[in-house]
C-alpha positions as CSV (number, residue, x, y, z in Angstrom):
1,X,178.9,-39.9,-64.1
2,X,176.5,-40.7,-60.9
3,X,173.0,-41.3,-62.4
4,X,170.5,-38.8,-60.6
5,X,168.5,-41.1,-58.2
6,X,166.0,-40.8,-55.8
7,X,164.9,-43.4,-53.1
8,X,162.1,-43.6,-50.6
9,X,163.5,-45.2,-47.0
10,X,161.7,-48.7,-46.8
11,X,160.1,-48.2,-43.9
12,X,158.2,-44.9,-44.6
13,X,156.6,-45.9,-47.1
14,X,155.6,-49.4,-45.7
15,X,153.8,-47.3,-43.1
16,X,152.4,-44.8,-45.9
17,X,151.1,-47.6,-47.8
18,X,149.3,-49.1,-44.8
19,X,148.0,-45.9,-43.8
20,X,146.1,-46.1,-47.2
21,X,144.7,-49.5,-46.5
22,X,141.9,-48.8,-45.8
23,X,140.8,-46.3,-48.4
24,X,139.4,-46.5,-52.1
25,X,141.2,-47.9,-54.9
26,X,141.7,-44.7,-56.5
27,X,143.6,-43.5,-53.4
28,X,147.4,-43.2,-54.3
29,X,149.0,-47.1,-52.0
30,X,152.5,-45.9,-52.6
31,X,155.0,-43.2,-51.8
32,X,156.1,-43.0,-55.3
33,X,152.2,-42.6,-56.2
34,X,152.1,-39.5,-53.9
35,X,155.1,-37.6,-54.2
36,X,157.8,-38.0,-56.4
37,X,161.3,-35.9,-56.0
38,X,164.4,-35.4,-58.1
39,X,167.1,-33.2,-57.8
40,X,167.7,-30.8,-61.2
41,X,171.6,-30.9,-61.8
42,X,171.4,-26.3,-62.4
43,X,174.2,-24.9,-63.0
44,X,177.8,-23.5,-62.1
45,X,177.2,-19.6,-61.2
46,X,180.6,-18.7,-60.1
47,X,184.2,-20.3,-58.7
48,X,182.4,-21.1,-55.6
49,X,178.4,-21.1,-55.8
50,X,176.5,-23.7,-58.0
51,X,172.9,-23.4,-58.2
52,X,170.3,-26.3,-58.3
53,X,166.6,-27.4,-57.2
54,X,164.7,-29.8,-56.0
55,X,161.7,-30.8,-58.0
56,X,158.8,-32.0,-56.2
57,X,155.6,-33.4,-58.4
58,X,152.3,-34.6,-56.0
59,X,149.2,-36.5,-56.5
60,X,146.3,-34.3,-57.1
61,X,145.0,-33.4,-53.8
62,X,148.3,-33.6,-52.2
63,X,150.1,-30.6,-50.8
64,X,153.6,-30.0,-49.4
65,X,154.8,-27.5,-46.9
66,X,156.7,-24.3,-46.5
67,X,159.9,-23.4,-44.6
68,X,157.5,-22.5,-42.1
69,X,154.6,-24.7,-42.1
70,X,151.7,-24.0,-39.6
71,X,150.9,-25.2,-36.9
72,X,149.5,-28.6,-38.6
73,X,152.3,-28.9,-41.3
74,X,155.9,-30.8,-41.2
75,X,158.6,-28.6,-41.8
76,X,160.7,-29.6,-45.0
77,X,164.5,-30.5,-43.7
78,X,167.8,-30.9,-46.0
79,X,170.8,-33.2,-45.4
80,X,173.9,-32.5,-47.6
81,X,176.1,-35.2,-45.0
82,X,178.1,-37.3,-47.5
83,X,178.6,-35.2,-50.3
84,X,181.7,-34.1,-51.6
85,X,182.9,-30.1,-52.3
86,X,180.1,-28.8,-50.5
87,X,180.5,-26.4,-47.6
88,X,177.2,-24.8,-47.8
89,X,173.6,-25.0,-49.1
90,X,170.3,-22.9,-49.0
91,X,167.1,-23.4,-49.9
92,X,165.4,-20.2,-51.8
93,X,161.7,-20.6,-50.8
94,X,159.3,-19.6,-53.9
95,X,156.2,-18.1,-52.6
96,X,153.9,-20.4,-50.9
97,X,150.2,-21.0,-50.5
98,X,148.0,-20.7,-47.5
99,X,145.7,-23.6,-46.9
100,X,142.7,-24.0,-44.3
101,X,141.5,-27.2,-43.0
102,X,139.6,-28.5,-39.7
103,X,140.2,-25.0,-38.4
104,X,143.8,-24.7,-38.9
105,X,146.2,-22.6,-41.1
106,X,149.2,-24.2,-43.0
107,X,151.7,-23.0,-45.9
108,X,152.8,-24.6,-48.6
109,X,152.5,-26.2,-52.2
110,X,150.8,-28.4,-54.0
111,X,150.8,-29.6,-57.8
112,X,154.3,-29.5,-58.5
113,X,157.3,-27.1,-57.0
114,X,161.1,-26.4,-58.2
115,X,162.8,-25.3,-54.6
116,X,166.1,-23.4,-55.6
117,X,169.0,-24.2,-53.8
118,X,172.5,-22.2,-53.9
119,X,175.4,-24.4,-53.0
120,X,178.7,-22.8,-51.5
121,X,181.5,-25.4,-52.7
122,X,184.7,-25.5,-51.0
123,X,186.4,-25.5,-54.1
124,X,186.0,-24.5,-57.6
125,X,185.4,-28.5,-58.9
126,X,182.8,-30.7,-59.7
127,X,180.3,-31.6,-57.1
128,X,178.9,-34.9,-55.5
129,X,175.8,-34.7,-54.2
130,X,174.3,-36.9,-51.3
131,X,171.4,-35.5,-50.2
132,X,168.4,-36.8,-47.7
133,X,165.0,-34.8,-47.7
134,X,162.5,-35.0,-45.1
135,X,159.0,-33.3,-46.0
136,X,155.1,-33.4,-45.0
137,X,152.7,-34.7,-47.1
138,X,149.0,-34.0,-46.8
139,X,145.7,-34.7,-48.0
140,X,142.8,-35.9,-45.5
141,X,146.3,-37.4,-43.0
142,X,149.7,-36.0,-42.8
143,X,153.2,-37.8,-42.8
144,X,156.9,-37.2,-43.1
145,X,158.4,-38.9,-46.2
146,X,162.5,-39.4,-46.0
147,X,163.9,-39.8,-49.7
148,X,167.9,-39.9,-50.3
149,X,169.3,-38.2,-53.7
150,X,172.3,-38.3,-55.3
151,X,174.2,-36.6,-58.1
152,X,176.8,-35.6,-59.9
153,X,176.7,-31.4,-60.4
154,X,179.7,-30.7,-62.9
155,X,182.0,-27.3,-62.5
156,X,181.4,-26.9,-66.8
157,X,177.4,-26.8,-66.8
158,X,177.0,-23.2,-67.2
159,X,173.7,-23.0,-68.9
160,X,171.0,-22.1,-66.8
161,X,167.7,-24.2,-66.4
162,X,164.3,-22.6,-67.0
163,X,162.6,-24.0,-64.2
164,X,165.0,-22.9,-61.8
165,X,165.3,-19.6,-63.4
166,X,160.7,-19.3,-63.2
167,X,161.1,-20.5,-59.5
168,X,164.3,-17.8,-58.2
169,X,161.3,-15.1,-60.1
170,X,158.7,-16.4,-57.8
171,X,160.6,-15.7,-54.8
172,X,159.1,-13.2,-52.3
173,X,159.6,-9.3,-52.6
174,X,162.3,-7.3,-50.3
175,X,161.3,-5.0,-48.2
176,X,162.7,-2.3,-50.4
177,X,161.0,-3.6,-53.5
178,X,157.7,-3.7,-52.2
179,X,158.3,0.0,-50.8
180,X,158.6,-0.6,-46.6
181,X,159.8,2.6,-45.0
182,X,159.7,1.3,-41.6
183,X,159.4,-1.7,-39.1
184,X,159.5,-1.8,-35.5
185,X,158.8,-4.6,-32.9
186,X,157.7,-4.3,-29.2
187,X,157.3,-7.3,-26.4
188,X,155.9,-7.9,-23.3
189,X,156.1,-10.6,-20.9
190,X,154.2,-13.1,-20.3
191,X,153.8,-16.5,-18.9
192,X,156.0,-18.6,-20.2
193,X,157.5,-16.2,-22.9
194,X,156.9,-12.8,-24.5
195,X,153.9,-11.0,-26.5
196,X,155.1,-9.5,-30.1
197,X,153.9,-6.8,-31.7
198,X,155.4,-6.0,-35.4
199,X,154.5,-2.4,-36.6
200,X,155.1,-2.1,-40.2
201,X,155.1,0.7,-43.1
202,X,154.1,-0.7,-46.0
203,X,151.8,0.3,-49.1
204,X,148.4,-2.1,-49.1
205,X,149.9,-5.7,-51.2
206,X,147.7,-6.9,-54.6
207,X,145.5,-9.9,-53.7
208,X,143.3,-10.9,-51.1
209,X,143.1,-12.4,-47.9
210,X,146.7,-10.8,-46.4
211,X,148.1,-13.1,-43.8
212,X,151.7,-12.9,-41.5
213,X,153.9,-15.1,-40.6
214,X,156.9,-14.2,-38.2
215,X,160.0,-16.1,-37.7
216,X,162.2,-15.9,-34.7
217,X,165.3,-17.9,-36.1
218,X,164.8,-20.4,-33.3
219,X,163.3,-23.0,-34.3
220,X,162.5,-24.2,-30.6
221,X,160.6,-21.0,-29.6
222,X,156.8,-22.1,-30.9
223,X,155.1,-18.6,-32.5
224,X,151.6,-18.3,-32.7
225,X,149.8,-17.7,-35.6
226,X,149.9,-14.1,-35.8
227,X,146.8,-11.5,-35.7
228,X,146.7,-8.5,-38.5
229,X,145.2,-5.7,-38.6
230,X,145.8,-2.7,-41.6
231,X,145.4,0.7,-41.2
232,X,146.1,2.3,-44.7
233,X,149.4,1.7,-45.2
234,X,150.4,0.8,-41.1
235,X,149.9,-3.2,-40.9
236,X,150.7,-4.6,-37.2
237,X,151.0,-8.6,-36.6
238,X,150.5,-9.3,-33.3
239,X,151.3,-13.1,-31.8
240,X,153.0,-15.2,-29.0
241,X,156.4,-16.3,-28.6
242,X,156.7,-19.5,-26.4
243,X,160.4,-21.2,-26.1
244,X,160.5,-25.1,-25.3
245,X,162.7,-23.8,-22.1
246,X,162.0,-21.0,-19.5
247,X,164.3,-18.6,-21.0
248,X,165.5,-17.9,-24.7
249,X,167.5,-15.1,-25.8
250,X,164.9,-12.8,-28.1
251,X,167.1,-10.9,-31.2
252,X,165.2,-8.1,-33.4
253,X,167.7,-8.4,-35.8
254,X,166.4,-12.5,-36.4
255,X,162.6,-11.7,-36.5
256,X,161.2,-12.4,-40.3
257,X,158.1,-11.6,-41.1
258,X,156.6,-12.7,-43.8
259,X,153.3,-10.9,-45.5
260,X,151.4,-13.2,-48.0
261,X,148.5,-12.4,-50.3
262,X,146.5,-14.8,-52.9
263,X,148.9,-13.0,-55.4
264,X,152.1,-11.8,-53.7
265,X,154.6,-12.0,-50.9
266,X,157.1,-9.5,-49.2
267,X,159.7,-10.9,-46.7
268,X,160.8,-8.3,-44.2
269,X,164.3,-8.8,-42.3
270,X,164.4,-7.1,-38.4
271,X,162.9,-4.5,-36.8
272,X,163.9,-1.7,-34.7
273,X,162.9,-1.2,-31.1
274,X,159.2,0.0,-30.5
């Protein structure tokens, strides 16, 4: 069987560890010293869907990012080029944290985080796994780290795994379980792109400090961080769509938005016309 491996590309973490010349000894010198990641083999769910997770552990002080990071975080990206029996793979985002620093807003996790991952198989055997993972790590600087993983994921595992099962739990709320009755978007023009507006129903969330984030589905249009305001239960996110061309074609049906607490999280899918 293929022994579950991990490895940092050489020249990544040459230029992490010079990065870190400079600083105190007890400063983590190596990639391996400030982020490890493994892949956790899961389990087969069905004929055609195998579930299984990426583990990433960091250095105190060190923080990882979300599917959408802020406008000063590196978006995590997935490769599944090279593996065998795999015609599909998604990452099932647990809920993230919002961090501030020099002014800025970014998303993600820090500590240590079990990112889900349902596999589509193009067949009901066993799986080979080559995988290449590009994330942002950040503490005082921020880098992209490239690691390549590979493993064996047998059709007869059929016992789940804890850690997977506590991180699918931590996932965000629907709308319909966190009781939305409505959502509607409107736009305007302006230069260079369009103004958003996201009108949402929505009961008041547990925690403090309620943010938004919204999501085109494009990953060239750039969105600004959005502005919230709650009125009872009508929150509205307001923010700026700006595509790397002149044009982009804007869909309601693709707009995500994404309303985070210090407790909770609630993903909403579309929006109607407003």
């Amino acid at each position: 069987m293929k022994q579950l491996s991990a490895l940092v590309l050489g020249s990544l973490t040459m230029a992490l560890a010079s990065t870190f010349a400079g600083h105190a000894q007890s400063t983590p010198r190596m990639a391996d010293e400030v982020v490890q990641v493994s892949l956790i083999p899961g389990w087969r769910q069905s004929e055609d869907l195998h579930i299984t997770a990426l583990r990433i552990v960091l250095a105190p002080g060190w923080k990882t990012y979300w599917r959408a990071p802020g406008d000063s975080g590196i978006p995590t990206q997935l490769s599944w080029r090279g593996s065998q029996n795999v015609a599909a793979a998604q990452i099932q985002w647990p809920r993230p944290e919002i961090f501030h620093s020099f002014g800025m807003r970014s998303i993600g996790y820090r500590g240590e985080v079990v990112l889900p991952i349902m596999i589509r198989t193009k067949n009901p055997g066993d799986i080979s796994a080559e995988a290449k993972i590009t994330l942002g790590v950040c503490q005082e600087i921020c880098m992209p780290l490239s690691f390549r993983l590979s493993a064996d994921l047998p059709r007869a595992v059929t016992r789940t795994n804890t850690d997977i099962s506590a991180a699918l739990k931590a996932r965000p709320l629907t709308a319909k379980e966190a009781g939305v009755t409505g959502t509607s978007c409107s736009i305007a023009p302006r230069d260079r792109g369009l103004d958003l507006s996201v009108a949402m129903t929505i009961p008041r969330l547990p925690g403090r400090d309620e943010v938004a984030v919204i999501e085109t589905g494009d990953s060239s249009v750039w969105v600004s961080e959005p502005r919230l305001r709650r009125s009872g239960n009508t929150v509205v996110a307001d923010a700026q769509l700006i595509p790397q061309d002149q044009a982009f074609a804007f869909s309601r049906s693709d707009i995500r938005v994404t309303l985070l607490t210090s407790e909770t999280a609630v993903e909403i899918q579309g929006c109607s016309g407003g």
